[in-house]
C-alpha positions as a Markdown table, in Angstrom:
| # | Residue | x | y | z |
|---|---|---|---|---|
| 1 | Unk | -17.9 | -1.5 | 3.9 |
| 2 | Unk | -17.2 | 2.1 | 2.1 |
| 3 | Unk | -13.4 | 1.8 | 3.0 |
| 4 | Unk | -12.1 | 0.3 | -0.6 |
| 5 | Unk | -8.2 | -0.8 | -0.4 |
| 6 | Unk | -5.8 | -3.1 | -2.4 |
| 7 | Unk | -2.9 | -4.3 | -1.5 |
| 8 | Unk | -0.1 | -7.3 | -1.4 |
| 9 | Unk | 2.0 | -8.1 | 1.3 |
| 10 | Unk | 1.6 | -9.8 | 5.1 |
| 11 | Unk | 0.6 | -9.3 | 8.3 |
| 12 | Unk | 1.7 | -11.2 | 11.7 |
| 13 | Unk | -0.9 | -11.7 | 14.8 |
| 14 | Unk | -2.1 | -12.9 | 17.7 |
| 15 | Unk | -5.5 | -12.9 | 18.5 |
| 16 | Unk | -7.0 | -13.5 | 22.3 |
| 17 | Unk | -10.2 | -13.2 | 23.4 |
| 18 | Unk | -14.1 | -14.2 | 22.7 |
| 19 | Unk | -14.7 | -15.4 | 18.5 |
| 20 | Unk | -17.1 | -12.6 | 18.4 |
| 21 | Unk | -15.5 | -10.3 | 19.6 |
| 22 | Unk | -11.3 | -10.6 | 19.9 |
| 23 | Unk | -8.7 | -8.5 | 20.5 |
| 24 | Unk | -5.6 | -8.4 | 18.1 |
| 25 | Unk | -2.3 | -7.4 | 18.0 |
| 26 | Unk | 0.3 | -8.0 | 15.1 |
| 27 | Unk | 2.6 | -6.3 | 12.4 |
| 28 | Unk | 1.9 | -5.6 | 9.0 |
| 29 | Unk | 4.2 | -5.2 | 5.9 |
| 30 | Unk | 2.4 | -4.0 | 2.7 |
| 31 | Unk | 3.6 | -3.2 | -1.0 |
| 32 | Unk | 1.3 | -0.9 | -3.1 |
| 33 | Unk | -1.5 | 0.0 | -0.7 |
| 34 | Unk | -4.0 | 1.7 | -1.8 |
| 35 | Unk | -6.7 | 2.7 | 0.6 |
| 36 | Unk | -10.0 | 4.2 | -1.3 |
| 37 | Unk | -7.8 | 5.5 | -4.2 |
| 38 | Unk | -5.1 | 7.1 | -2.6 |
| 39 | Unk | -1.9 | 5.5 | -3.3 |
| 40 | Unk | 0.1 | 5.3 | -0.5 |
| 41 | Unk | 2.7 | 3.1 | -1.3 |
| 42 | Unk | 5.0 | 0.4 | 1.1 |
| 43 | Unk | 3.7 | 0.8 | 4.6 |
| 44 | Unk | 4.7 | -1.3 | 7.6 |
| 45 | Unk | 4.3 | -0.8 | 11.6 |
| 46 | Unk | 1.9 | -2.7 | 14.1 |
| 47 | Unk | -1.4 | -2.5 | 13.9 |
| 48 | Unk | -4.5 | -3.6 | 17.3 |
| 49 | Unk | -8.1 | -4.5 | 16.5 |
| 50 | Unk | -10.9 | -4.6 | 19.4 |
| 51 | Unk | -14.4 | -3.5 | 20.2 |
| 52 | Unk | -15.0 | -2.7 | 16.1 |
| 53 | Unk | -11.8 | -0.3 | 16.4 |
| 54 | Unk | -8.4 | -0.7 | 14.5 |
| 55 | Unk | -5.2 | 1.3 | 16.3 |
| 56 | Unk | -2.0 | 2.5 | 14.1 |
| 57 | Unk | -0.1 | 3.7 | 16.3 |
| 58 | Unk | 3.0 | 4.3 | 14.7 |
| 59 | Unk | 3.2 | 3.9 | 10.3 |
| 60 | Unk | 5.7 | 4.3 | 8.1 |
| 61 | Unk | 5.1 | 4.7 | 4.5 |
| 62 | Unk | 7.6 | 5.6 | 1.5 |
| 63 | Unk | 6.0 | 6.3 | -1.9 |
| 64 | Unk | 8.3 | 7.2 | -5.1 |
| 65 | Unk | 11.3 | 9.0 | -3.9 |
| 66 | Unk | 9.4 | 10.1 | -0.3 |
| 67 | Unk | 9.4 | 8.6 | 3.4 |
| 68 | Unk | 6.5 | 9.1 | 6.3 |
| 69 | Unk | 5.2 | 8.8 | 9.3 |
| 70 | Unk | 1.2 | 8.5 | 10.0 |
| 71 | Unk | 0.8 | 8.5 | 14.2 |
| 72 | Unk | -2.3 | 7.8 | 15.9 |
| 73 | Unk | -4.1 | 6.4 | 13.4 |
| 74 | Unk | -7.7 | 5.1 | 13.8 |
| 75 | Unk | -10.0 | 3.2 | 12.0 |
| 76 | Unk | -13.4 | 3.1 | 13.7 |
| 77 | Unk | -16.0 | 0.6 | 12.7 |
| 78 | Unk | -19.0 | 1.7 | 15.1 |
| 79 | Unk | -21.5 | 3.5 | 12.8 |
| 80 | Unk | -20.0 | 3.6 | 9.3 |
| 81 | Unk | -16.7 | 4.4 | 9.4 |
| 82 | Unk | -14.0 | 6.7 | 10.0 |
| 83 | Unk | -10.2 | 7.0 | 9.4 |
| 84 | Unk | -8.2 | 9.6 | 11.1 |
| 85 | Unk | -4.6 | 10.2 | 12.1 |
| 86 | Unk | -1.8 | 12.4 | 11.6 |
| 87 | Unk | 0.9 | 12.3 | 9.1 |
| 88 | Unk | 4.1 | 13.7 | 9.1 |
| 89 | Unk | 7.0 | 14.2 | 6.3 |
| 90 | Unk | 10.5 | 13.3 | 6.4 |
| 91 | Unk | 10.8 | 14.8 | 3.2 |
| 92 | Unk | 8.0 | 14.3 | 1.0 |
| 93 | Unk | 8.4 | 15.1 | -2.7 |
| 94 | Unk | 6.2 | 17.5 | -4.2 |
| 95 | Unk | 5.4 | 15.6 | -7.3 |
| 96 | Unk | 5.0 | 11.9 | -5.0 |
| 97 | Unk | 2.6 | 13.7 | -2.8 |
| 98 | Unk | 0.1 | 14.9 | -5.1 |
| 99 | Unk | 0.5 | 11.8 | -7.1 |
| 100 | Unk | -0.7 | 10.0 | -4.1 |
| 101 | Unk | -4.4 | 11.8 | -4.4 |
| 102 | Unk | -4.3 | 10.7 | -8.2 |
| 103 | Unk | -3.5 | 14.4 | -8.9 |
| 104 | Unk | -0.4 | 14.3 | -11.4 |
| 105 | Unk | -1.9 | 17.1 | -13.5 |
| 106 | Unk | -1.8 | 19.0 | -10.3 |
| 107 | Unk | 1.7 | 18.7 | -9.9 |
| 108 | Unk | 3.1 | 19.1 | -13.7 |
| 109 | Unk | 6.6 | 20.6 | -14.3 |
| 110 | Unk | 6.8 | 21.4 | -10.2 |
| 111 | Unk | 10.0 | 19.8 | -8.4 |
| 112 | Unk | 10.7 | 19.9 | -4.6 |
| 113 | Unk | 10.4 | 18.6 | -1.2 |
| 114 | Unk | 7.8 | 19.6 | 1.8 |
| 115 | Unk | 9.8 | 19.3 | 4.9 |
| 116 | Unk | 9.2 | 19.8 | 8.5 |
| 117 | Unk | 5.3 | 19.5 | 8.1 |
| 118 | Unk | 2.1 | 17.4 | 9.6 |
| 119 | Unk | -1.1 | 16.5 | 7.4 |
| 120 | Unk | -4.7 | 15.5 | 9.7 |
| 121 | Unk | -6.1 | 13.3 | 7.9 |
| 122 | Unk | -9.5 | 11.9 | 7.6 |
| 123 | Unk | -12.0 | 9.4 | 5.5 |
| 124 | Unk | -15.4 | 9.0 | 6.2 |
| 125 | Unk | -17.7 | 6.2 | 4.3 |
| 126 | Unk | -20.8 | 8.0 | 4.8 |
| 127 | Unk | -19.5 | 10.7 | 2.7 |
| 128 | Unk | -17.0 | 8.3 | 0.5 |
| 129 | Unk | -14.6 | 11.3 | 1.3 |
| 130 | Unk | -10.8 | 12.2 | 1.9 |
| 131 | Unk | -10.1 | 15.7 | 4.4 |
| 132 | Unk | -6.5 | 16.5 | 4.4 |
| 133 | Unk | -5.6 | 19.8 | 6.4 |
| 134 | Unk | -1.5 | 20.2 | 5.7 |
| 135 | Unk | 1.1 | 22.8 | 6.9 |
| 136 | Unk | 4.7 | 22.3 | 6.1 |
| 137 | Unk | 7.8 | 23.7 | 5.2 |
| 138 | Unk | 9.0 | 23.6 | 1.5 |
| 139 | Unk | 12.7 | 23.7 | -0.2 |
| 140 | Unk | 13.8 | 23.9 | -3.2 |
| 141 | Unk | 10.8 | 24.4 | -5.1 |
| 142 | Unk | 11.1 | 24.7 | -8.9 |
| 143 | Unk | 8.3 | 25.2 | -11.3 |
| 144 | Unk | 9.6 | 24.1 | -15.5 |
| 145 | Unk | 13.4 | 24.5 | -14.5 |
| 146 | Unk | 12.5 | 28.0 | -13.0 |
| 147 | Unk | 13.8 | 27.8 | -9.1 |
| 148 | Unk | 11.3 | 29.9 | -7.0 |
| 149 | Unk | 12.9 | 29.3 | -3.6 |
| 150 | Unk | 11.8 | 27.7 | -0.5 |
| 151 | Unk | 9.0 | 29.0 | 1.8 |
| 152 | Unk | 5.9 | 27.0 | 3.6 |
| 153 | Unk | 2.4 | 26.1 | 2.5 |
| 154 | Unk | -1.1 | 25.8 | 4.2 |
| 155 | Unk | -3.1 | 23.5 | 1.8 |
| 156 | Unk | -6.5 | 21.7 | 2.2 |
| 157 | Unk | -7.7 | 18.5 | 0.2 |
| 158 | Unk | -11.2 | 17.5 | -0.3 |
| 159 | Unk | -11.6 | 14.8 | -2.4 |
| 160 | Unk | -11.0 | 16.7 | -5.4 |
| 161 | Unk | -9.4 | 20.3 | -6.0 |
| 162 | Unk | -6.4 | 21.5 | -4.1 |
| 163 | Unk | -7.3 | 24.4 | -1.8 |
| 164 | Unk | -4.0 | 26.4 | -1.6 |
| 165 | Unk | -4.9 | 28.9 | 1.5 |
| 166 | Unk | -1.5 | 30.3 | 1.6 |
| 167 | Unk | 1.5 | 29.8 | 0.3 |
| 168 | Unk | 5.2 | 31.9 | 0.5 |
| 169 | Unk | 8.3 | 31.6 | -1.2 |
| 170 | Unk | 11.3 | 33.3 | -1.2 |
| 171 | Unk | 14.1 | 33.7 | -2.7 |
| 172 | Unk | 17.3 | 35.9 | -3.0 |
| 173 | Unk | 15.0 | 38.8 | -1.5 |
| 174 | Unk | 12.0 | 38.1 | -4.1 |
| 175 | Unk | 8.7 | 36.7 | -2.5 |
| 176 | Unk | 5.9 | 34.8 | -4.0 |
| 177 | Unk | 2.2 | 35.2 | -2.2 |
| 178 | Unk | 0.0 | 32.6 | -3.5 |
| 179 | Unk | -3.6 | 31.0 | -2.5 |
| 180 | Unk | -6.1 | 29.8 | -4.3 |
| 181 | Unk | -7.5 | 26.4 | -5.9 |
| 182 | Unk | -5.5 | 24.0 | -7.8 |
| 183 | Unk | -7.8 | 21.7 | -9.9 |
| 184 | Unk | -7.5 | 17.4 | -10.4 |
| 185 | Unk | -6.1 | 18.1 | -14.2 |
| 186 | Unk | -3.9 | 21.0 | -13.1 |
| 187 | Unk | -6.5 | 23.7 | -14.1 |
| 188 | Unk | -5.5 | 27.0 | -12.1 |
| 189 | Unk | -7.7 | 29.6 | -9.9 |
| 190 | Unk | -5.3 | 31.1 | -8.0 |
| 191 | Unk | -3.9 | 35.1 | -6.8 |
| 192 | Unk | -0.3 | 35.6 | -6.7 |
| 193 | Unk | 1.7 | 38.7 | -5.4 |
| 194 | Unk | 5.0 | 39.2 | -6.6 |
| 195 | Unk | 7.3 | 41.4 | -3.8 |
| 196 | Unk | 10.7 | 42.2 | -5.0 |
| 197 | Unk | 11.7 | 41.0 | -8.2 |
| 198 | Unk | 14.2 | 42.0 | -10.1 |
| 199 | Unk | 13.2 | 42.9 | -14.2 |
| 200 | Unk | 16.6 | 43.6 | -15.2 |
C-alpha cells in the first residue's frame, strides 16, 4: 500500500453497512506505533473508516517523556494515499521529538521542551514522503549543560534534513538568531546572530 506501520495493541468496532463497502466506527489503543518509520509511540482515540477514507478525529499520543494531540486526521485511500492532520504539543521534549523522525544525531547534547505549538503534517505514498511544517514556543532550551533560554522556532521536515527557517532565543537580555539546515547525523549548515552578550 506505501503506508508501512507496526504496531501492538487493540482496536474496538462496529461495522454497518454493505461487505464491500462498510462504514466503521471504533477505538483504538496502540503501544509502539510506528507509521512509515516515524516512531510515534502509545496512541489511543476513535478512529471511522468509509468510502476508502479513515477519520482521526481526535489522537493522543505520548512518546519518551512527551504528550500530544494530532486533530483532524485523515488517511485517504482514493488514488494512492495520503495522511494529513494537525498536531499539537502539550509539551513535547526536544530530544523525543526529533527522535521520533529517527533523527537522534539531530538532537545530541540539546535539552528542552516545545510548548504552545502546532505541526501540519502530511505523508504521501506516491512520494514515500513525510512534510512537517512546525511553529511552537520553546523553554528551557540547553545545548551540552549551556542554558540558551527560551524563544520559538519555525522548522520544516522533509523526509530527511531539518530545515530550521527561524529560530529566537533569549535570555537574560542576550538573543540567539538562528536558521538554517540541521542534517539526519547532526551535521550543521546553519547562520547564527549573537545580539547582546556579555564577554566578561
Amino acid at each position: 500500500s506505501g503506508l508501512e506501520f507496526d504496531c501492538a495493541g487493540s482496536i474496538c468496532a462496529h461495522s454497518l453497512g454493505p461487505y464491500a463497502t462498510p462504514n466503521i466506527d471504533g477505538e483504538f489503543d496502540i503501544d509502539d506505533f510506528v507509521l512509515s518509520k516515524i516512531k510515534l509511540g502509545h496512541v489511543r482515540g476513535p478512529i471511522h473508516y468509509g468510502q476508502l477514507v479513515i477519520k482521526l478525529p481526535r489522537t493522543i499520543g505520548e512518546q519518551g517523556r512527551s504528550r500530544y494531540r494530532f486533530e483532524q486526521g485523515k488517511v485517504d485511500f482514493r488514488g494512492g494515499i495520503r495522511l494529513e492532520g494537525i498536531a499539537n504539543v502539550e509539551p513535547l521534549s526536544i530530544p523525543d521529538a526529533v527522535a521520533m523522525f529517527g533523527m537522534t544525531g539531530a538532537a545530541e547534547n540539546v535539552e528542552g521542551f516545545a510548548t504552545k505549538g502546532r505541526a501540519e503534517v502530511a505523508f504521501t505514498s506516491r512520494r514515500n514522503r513525510w512534510n512537517v511544517d512546525v511553529e511552537t514556543a520553546l523553554a528551557g532550551i540547553e545545548y551540552d549543560g549551556l542554558r540558551l533560554g527560551d524563544g520559538e522556532v519555525t522548522v520544516h521536515y522533509d523526509t530527511g534534513d531539518i530545515d530550521i527557517e527561524h529560530l529566537i532565543l533569549n535570555r537574560d537580555g542576550a538573543q540567539v538568531d538562528l536558521a538554517g539546515r540541521v542534517g539526519k547525523e547532526g551535521a550543521l549548515d546553519t547562520n547564527t546572530i549573537l545580539s547582546s552578550f556579555r564577554l566578561d
